[in-house]
Structure formats: C-alpha cells, structure tokens
C-alpha positions as CSV (number, residue, x, y, z in Angstrom):
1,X,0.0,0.0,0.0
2,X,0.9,3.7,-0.6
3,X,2.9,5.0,2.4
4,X,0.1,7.7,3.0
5,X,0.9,9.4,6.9
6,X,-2.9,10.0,7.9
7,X,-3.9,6.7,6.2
8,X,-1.6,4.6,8.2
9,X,-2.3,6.5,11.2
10,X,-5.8,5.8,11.0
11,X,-5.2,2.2,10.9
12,X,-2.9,2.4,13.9
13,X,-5.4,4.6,16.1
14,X,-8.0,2.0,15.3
15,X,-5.4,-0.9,16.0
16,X,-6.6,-2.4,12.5
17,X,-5.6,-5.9,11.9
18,X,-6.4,-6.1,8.8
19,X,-3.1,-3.7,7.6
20,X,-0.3,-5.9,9.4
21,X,2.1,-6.6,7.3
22,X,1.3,-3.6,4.9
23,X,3.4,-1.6,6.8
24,X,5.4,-1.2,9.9
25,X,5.2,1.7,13.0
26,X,8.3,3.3,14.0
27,X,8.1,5.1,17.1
28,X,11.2,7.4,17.4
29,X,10.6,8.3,21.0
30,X,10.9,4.6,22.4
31,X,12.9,3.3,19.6
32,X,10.5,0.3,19.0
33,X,8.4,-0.7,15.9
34,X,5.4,-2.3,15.5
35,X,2.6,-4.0,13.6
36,X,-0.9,-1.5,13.1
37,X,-2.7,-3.7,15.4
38,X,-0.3,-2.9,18.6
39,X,-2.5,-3.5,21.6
40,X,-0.1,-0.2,23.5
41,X,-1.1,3.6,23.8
42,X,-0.9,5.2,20.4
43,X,1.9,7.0,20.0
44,X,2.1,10.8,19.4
45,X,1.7,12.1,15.1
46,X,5.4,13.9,15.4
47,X,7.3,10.6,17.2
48,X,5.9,8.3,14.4
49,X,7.3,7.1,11.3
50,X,6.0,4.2,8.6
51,X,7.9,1.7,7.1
52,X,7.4,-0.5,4.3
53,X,9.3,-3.4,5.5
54,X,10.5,-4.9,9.2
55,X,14.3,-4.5,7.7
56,X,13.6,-0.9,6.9
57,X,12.7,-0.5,10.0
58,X,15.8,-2.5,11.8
59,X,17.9,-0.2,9.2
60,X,16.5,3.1,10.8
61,X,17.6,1.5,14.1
62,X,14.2,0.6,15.6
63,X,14.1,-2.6,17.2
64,X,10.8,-5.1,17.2
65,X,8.5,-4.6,19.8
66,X,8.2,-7.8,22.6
67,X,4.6,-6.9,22.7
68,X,2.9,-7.2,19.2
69,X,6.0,-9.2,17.6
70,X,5.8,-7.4,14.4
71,X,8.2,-9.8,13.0
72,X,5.8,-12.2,12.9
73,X,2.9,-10.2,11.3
74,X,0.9,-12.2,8.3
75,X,2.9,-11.1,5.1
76,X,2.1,-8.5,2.9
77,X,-0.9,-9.2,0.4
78,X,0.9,-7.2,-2.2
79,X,4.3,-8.8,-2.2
80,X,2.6,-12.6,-2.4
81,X,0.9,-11.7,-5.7
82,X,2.6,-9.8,-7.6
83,X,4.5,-10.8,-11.1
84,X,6.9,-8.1,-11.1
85,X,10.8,-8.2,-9.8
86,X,10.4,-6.8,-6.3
87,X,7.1,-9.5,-5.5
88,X,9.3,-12.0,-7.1
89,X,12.5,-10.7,-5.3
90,X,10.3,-10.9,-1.6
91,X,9.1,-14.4,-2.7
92,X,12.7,-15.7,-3.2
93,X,14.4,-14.3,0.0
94,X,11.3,-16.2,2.1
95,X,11.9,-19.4,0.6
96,X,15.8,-18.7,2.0
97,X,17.4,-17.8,-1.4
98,X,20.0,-15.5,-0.3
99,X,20.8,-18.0,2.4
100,X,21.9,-20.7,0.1
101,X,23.1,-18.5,-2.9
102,X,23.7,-15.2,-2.0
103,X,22.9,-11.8,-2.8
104,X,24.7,-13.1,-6.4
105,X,22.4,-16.2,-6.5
106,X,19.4,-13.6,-6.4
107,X,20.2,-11.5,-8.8
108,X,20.9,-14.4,-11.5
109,X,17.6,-16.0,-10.7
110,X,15.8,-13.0,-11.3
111,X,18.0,-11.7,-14.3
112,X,19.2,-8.5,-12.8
113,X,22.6,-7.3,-11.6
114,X,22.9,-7.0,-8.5
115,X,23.4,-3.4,-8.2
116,X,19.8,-2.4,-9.9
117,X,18.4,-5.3,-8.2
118,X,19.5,-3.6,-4.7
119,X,18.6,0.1,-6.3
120,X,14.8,-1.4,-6.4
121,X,14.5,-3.4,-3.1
122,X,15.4,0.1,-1.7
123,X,12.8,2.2,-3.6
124,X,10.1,-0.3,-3.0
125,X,11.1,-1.9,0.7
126,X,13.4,0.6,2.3
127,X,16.2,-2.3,2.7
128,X,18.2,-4.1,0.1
129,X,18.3,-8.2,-0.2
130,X,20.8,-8.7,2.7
131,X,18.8,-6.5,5.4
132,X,15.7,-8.4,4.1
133,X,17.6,-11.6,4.6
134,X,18.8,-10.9,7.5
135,X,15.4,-9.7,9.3
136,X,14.1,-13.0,8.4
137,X,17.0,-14.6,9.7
138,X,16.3,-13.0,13.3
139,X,12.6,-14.1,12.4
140,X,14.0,-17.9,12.4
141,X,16.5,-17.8,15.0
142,X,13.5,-16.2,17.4
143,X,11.2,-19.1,16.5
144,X,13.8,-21.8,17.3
145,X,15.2,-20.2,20.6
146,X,11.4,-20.0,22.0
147,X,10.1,-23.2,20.6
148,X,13.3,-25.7,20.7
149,X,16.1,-26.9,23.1
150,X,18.6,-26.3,20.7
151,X,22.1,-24.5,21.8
152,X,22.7,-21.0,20.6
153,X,25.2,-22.0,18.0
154,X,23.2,-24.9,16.3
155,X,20.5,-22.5,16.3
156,X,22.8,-19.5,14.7
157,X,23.6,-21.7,11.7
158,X,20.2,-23.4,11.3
159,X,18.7,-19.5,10.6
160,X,21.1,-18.8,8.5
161,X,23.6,-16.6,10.4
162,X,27.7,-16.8,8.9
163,X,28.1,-17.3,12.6
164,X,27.7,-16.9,16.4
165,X,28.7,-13.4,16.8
166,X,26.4,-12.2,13.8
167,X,23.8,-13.8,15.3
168,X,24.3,-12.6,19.1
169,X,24.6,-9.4,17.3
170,X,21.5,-9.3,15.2
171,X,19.4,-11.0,17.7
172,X,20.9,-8.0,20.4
173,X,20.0,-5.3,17.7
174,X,16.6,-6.5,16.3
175,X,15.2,-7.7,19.8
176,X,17.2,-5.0,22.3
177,X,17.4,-8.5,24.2
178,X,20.4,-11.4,24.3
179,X,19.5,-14.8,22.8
180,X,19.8,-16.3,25.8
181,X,18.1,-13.8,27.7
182,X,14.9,-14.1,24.9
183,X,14.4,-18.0,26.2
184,X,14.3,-16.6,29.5
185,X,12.1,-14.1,28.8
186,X,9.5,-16.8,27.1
187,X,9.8,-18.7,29.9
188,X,10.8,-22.7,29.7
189,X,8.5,-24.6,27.8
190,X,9.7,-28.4,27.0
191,X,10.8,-29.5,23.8
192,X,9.0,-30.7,21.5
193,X,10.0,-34.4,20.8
194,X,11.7,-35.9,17.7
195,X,14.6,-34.2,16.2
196,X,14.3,-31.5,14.9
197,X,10.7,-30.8,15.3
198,X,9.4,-27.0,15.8
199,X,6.2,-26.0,16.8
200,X,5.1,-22.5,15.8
201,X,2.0,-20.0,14.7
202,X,1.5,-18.8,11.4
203,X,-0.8,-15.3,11.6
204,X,-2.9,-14.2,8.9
205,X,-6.0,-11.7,8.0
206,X,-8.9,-13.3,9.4
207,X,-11.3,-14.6,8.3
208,X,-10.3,-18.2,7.0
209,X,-13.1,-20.5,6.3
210,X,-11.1,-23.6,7.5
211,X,-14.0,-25.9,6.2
212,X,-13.1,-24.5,2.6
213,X,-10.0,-25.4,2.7
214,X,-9.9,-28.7,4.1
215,X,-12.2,-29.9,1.9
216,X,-10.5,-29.0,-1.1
217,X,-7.2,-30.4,0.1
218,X,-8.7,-33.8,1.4
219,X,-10.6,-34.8,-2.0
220,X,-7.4,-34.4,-4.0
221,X,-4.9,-35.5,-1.2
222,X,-2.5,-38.1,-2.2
223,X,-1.8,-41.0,-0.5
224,X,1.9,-41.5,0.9
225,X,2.0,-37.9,0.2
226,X,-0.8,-35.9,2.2
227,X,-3.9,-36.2,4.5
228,X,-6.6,-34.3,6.1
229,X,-7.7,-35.9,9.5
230,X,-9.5,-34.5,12.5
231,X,-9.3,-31.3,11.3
232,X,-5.1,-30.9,10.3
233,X,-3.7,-30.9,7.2
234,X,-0.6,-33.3,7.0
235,X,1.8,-33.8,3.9
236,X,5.7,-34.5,3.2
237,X,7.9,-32.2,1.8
238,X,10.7,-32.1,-0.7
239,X,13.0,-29.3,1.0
240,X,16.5,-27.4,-0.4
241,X,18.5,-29.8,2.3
242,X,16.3,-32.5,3.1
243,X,12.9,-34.4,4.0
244,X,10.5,-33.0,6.1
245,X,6.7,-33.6,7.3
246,X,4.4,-30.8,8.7
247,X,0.7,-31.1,10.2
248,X,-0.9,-27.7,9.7
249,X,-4.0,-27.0,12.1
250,X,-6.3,-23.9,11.6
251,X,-7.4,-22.3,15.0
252,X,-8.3,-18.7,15.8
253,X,-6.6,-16.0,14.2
254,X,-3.7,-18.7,13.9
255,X,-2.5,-22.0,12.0
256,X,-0.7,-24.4,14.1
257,X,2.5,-25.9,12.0
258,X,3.9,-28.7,13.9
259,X,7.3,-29.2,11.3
260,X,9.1,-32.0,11.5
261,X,12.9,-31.2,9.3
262,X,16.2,-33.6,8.7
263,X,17.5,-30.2,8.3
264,X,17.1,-27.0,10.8
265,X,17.8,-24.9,7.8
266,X,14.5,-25.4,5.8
267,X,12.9,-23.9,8.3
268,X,12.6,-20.7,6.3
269,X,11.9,-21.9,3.5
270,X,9.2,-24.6,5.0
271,X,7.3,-21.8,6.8
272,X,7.4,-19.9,3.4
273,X,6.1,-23.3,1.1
274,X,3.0,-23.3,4.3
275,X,1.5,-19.9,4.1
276,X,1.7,-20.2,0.7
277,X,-0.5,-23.7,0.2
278,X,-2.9,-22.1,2.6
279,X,-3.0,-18.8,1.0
280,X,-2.4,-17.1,4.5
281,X,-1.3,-13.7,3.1
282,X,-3.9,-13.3,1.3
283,X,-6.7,-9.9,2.0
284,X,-9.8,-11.2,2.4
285,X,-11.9,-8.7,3.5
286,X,-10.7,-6.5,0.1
287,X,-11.3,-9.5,-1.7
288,X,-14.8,-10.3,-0.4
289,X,-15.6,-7.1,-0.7
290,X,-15.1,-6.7,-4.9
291,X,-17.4,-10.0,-5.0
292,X,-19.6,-9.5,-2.9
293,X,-20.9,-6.4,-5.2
294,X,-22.3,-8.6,-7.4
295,X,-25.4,-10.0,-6.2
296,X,-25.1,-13.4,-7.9
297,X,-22.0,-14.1,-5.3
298,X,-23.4,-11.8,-2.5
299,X,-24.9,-14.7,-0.6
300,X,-22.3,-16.7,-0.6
301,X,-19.8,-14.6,0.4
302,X,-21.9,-14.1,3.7
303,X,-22.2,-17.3,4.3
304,X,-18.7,-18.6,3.3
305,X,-16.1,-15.3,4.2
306,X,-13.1,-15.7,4.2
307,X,-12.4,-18.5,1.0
308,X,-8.8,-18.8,-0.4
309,X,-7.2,-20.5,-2.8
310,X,-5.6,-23.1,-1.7
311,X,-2.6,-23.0,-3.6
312,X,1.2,-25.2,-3.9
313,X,4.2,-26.3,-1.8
314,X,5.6,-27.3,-5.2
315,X,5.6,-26.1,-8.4
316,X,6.3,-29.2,-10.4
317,X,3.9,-31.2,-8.5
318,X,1.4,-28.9,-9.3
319,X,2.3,-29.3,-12.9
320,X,2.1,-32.8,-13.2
321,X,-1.7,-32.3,-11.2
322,X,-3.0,-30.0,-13.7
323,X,-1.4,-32.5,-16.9
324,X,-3.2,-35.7,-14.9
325,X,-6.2,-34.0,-14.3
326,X,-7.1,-32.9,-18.1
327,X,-10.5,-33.6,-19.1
328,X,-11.1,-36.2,-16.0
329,X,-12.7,-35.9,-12.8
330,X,-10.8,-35.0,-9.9
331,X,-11.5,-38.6,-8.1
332,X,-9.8,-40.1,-11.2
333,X,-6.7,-37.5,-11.3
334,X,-6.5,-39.0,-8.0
335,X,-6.5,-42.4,-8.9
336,X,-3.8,-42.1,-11.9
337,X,-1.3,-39.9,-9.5
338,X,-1.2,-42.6,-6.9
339,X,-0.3,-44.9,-9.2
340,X,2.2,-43.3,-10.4
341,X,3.7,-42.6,-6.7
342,X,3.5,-46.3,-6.3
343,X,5.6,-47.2,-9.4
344,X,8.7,-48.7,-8.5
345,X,11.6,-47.4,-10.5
346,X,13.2,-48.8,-13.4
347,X,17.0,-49.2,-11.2
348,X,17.7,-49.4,-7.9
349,X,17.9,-46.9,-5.6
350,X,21.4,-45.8,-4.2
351,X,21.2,-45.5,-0.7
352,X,23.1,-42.2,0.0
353,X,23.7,-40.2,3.1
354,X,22.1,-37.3,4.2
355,X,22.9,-34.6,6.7
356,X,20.5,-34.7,9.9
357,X,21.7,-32.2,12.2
358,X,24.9,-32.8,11.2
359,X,24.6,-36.5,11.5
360,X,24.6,-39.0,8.5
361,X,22.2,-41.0,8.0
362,X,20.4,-43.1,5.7
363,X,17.6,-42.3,3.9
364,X,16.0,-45.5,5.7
365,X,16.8,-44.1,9.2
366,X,15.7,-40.6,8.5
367,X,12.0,-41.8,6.9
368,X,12.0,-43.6,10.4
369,X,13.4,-40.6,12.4
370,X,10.5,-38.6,10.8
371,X,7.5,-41.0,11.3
372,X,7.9,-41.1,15.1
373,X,5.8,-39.8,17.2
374,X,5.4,-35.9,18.0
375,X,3.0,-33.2,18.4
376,X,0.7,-34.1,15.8
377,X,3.2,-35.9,14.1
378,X,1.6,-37.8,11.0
379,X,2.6,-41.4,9.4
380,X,5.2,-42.3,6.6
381,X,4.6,-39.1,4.3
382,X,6.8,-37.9,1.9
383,X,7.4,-35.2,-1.2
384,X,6.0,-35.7,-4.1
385,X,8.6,-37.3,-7.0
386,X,11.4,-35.0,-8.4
387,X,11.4,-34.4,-11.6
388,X,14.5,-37.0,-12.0
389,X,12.7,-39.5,-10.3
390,X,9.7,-39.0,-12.3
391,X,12.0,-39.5,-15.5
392,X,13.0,-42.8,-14.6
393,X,9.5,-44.4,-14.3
394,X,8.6,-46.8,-17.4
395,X,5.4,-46.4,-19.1
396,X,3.5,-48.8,-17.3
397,X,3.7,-46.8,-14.3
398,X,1.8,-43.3,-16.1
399,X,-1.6,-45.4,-16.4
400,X,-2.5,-42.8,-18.8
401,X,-2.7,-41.8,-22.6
402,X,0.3,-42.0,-24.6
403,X,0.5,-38.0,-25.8
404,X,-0.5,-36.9,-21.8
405,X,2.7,-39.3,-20.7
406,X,4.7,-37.8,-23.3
407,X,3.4,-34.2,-21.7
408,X,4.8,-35.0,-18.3
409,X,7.9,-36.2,-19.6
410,X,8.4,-33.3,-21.5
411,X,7.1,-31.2,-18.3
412,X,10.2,-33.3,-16.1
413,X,13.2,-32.7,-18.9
414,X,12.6,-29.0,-19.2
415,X,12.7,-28.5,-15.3
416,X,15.3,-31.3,-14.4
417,X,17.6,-29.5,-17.6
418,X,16.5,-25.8,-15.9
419,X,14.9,-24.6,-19.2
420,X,11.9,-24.3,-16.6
421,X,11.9,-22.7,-13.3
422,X,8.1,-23.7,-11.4
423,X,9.4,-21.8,-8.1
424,X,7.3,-18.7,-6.8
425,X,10.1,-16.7,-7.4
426,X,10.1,-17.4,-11.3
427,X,8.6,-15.1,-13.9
428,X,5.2,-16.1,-14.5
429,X,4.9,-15.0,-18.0
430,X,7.7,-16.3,-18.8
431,X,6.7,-19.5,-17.4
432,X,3.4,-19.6,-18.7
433,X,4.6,-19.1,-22.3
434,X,7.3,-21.9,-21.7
435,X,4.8,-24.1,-20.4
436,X,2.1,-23.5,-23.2
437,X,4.7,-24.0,-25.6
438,X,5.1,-27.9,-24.4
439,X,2.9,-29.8,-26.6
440,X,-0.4,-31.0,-24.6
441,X,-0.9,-27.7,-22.1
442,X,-3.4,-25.5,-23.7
443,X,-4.9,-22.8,-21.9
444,X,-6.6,-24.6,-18.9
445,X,-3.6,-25.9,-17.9
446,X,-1.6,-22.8,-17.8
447,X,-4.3,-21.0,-16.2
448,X,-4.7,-23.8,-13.6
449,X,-1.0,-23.2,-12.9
450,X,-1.2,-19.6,-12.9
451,X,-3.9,-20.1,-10.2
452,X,-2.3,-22.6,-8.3
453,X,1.4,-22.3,-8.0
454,X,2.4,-19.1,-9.3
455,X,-0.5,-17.1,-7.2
456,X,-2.4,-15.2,-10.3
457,X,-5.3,-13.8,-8.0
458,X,-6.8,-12.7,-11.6
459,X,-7.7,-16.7,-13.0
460,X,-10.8,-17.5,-14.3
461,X,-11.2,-21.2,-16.1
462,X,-14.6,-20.3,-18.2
463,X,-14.3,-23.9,-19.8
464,X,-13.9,-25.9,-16.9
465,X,-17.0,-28.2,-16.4
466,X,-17.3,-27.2,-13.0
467,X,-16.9,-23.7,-13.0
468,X,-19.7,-23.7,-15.6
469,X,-21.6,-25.7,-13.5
470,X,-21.3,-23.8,-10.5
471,X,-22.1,-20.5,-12.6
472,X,-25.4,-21.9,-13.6
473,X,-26.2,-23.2,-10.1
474,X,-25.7,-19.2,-8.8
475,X,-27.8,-18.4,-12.0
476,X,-24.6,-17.2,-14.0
477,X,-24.5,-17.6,-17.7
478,X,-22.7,-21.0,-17.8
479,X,-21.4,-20.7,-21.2
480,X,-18.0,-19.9,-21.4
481,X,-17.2,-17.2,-23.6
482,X,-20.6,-15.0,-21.7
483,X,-19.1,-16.6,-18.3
484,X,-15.5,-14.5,-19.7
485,X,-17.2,-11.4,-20.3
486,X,-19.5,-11.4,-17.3
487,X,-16.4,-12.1,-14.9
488,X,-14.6,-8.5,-15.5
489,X,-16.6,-7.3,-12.8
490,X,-14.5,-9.6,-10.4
491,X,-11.0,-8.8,-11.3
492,X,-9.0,-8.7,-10.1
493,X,-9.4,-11.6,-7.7
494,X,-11.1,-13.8,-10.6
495,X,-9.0,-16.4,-8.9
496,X,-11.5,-16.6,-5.9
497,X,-14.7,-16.3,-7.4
498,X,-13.7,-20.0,-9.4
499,X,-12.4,-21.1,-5.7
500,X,-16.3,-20.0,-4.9
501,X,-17.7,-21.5,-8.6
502,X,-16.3,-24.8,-7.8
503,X,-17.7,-25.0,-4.4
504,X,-21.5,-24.4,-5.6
505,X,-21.0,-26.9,-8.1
C-alpha cells in the first residue's frame, strides 16, 4: 500500500488488523516498531514514522516490539501476488534464497545485476536483499530459541547466520534483548519431541473458512504424500536440504505448524512453502468485498467469508496435477497420480547419506526418524517425486494416454535441464509461455498453474466443467465465452470467485 501518513495513522489509532504486514510503525521516541494492530497507547503524530518493510525499520535503528512481535505479522498481500521483480525478489528471500546462494544467487535467478536489483528493493522496501535476509534470519532464529532446546550455536547456523557473533549481534539489535536472555524471557516450555521438530504459529487476516479449505485439500490429497484428518492438514515435503513432514491445524486468528525437518535450515523456506499452500497472506476482507458487489455471489460470500485459494508447496507437483487432471474428474486424477507414486523405479535406488543435524544418516533411518511420534506428528509421508525421479519411471507406471505421458515427460526434462523454473520466485509470463509451448498444455492448464502455483489472484477457467456448473447453479450464464465477459466485474481476484464457482458446483 501507498505509504500515505494520515492513512496509516488511522489504521494504527483503530489498531486495525487487517493492515499488518502492509506496513510497519516506528516510534522514534521509544525506539520500537510495530505491527498497526499494537494492543499499546498510540503513540504521538510527530514521534511516528512508517515503514514498508521490518528491515527498513531494523535499518532506521528501531528494534521489534516484545509486545505485538511485528516480526511475525501475516505477510504482505501485495508482495505474495505480484508478477513483477520486487514481488518476485520478496518471494525468493522467504523461501531462504539469499541464504543458500547469495545476494549473487538472487540476482541471477531473477536476471538482474545486483546493483539495480539492490537500487529497487530500496525504492520499493526501504532495505536491500541482505537487510531483508537478514530480518528473516532473526525471524528464524527467534522461533527456534522460543520453541526448541537447541544451543545458541546450532540455532545460529540453522537461521542462516555466517556465525555466532552475527547472530548474538542481530538478535541483540533486532530484539534489544540477548539470545539467551529471549528464552528466558518466554519462559521454559519443554521440547517438542523428535529431532528437529518446531512448533510455531502462522498469523494471517482473518477470516479463514477452514472448512473450505480442508475440503479442497482432502478430496485431492494423495496418499503417501498428504492427509486431512481430524481437522489438520498433514503432507511430506521435498526441501532445499532435506525431507521433512508438517501437520498444519487452523485455529483462531492462527494456524498451528507442527514441522518436523532432517535439516534446521529449511525452516525458512518450510514456513514460506506453508503460508503459501494455505494462501495465508492473502486480504480477504478486500477481496470479499469486490465479490460481494455482485449479487449473484453476495450470498455466498456471507455465508462462506473468508475463501482462499488453496494453492502449492511445489511447483512441479502442481504441474504434473493439472497435466493428470485434463479432461477427467478429480476422483480419477486422484487415482492415476497414486499410481504413479507407487511405481517402482526402473533401477535401484542408491542409498546415500544425508545430513540430519549434522549427522549421517540413511535415507532409511531418516524416513523412520520422521515417522515417530510428535506433536501431531503424521505417518510415513513424503514429497512428491522429483522431476529426476519421475523420469525414470517406465510407461506402465503413467496409467494414462500416450500424448499426456509424453506431456509430463516433456514437463520433467525442461525442469530437471533448468529450461523451466516452477518456483514462486520465477517469472510467471515467462513461465506460462514456456509451459504453453510444451505440446499437450493448452490454456486450462496454464491457467490452472497460474492459479495454483504461481498465485495469479486474476484466474478464471470459463471452460472448466465445474466452474460452468457452479455458474449456472448461482444463476450465471454458464457458457464460457458469456461466463468470460461477465467475470470483469470480479478482477482482479477472478482467482477466488472459481475457488467460490467450484464449491456451488
């Protein structure tokens, strides 16, 4: 949002959830900031300041308050949608980018020197990539000192931090507090058990129709991959330096991730892959508020708020879904993808080691590390196949027509070769017109992408069966070209109103 003074201020004096995240308070006199919604005294017009970013605000010296934990706000609705460099930029250093490659690493995924790339981040956020970097570092390092028994230096590399000192440092600087001193403060809680388990909160803009959302995930979860059971969301994960497992529960202005990592490290980058499946950055009071103007959706809107679209952990799983799913139900999209999980390889797996907390161990020992039991710890789960992995599967495993096999093939080569980047940092258009160029993905499937993994809140599908059906059960014109026309009237969350289609249908 613009960085209007009286604007924000308003939305402080009325302690306005709805705008954490947008921006950031600065109070000069205390030398704190905070999220809009800070429960404390508002402070005085001339000791204020507004910031569009928690690292702009650690760069004007402020540190986050211990009241309203700004660091931990929902994120910001504008940075999670948008297609251009600086949404894609924000998308990147949450999934823990410039932790594994660098500030260089950033810049060559995004196609920009690294000077001009830092020369925007500073326009637009009021911090280049390594401030930005390094406020979610102090973000990670505060959620594993309060919610693990972890000592201070496993904890300072697991976040991310070059080393100890930089992270006493930063921790001293963002929180005014020592690490040690911060576990204290939050008071002894015990351990979660299993290695490398973390319980935390993930805050966003209520209101979330859970109900929505569960239902949606359950009928297309996979088996060995995800489940929905008394009310938690549970699914493996395919992470930068490991396996992991996560159980995601919906509560009151809160989901509870119970994460379960080989590697401390994902954490970032886990968190990140979470809120975005659940759509948890997502403004749904703006949104309902566009669709609810038309008074076909109206009712539904008032008695369903809150809707999102539940989107992807993984971009190339998402891909294969919308190839599978062509022109079949989604029961039998279902059927043909768990076959294909359950194929068995054309060679032998080599059974390398992998790095658990600095420990090797086999892949055996860490799938039964991670199916212990834990705070709502799930059974065997696991990511869904790589693209490598999906290459080496023989034909009798794909259980579908020839030229849709040939289609995921051709899907696997171009991102196993890196002719096709499916992360949320990538450039959509880009990646749409790659995508549509692969023969068998036509303009459902790209749009069903767009949706899904890259985050398009503007998607409508006017030829999918169901969204026509669900149009003529609200009394919309069901065919697809008026369904196109009468739409406009939505955007830009057309992306929602199918979420809302399906569901009458």
């Amino acid at each position: 949002m613009e960085m209007d003074f009286e604007r924000c201020y308003r939305a402080v004096d009325s302690r306005d959830q709805r705008f954490d995240g947008w921006f950031y308070t600065g109070v000069t006199s205390t030398g704190i900031y905070c999220r809009p919604s800070c429960p404390a005294t508002t402070p005085k017009r001339q000791n204020v300041r507004f910031f569009p970013s928690a690292a702009a605000a650690q760069g004007a010296g402020l540190r986050a308050c211990r009241r309203c934990r700004p660091d931990a706000a929902p994120g910001s609705p504008q940075w999670d949608v948008r297609a251009d460099v600086v949404g894609r930029a924000m998308r990147l250093i949450a999934d823990g980018v410039v932790d594994r490659d660098g500030v260089p690493g950033l810049a060559a995924r995004l196609g920009y020197t690294e000077r001009h790339l830092h020369r925007m981040l500073r326009a637009e956020m009021g911090a280049g990539p390594l401030a930005l970097a390094r406020a979610q570092r102090a973000q990670t390092a505060r959620i594993l000192i309060e919610t693990t028994g972890l000592g201070m230096a496993e904890i300072a590399f697991a976040a991310g931090f070059g080393s100890v000192r930089q992270f006493n440092d930063t921790v001293r600087e963002v929180y005014g507090i020592a690490p040690s001193e911060l576990r204290t403060a939050r008071g002894r809680h015990r351990a979660p058990s299993g290695a490398g388990t973390i319980t935390l909160r993930l805050a966003y803009r209520p209101p979330l129709h859970t109900r929505a959302l569960l239902d949606f995930l359950s009928v297309r979860a996979l088996p060995g991959v995800e489940e929905v059971r008394d009310g938690t969301y549970h699914r493996g994960l395919r992470l930068p330096h490991g396996a992991g497992q996560v159980a995601l529960t919906p509560a009151d202005g809160h989901v509870a991730a119970t994460l379960r990592l080989a590697d401390l490290r994902d954490l970032s980058p886990a968190v990140a892959r979470c809120r975005r499946l659940l759509d948890l950055d997502a403004d749904p009071t703006a949104v309902d508020a566009t669709l609810a103007a038309d008074p076909a959706l109206a009712p539904t809107i008032a008695a369903e708020p809150g809707i999102r679209v539940p989107r992807a952990v993984d971009g190339f799983e998402m891909a294969v879904r919308a190839i599978v799913g062509q022109q079949i139900s989604v029961t039998s999209a279902r059927t043909t993808l768990t076959r294909l999980l359950r194929a068995t390889p054309t060679e032998d797996q080599v059974d390398h080691e992998v790095v658990v907390n600095g420990t090797g161990v086999s892949p055996q020992q860490l799938h039964d590390q991670l199916s212990e039991g834990g705070p709502g710890a799930p059974g065997r789960l696991e990511g869904f196949l790589s693209p490598e992995d999906l290459l080496e599967l023989p034909d009798s495993a794909f259980g579908m027509p020839v030229g849709r096999r040939e289609t995921v093939r051709a899907l696997a080569r171009s991102v196993a070769d890196g002719a096709l980047d499916l992360a949320a940092g990538g450039d959509r258009q880009e990646t749409l017109a790659r995508l549509s160029a692969l023969p068998g993905i036509g303009p459902w499937t790209a749009g069903y992408l767009a949706m899904r993994a890259f985050g398009d809140p503007d998607v409508l599908l006017p030829t999918d069966l169901a969204v026509r059906r669900g149009a003529a059960a609200l009394g919309l014109p069901d065919d697809p070209k008026a369904l196109d026309a009468y739409a406009d009237r939505w955007r830009p969350w057309r992306s929602y109103a199918t979420i809302r289609l399906w569901r009458a249908a």
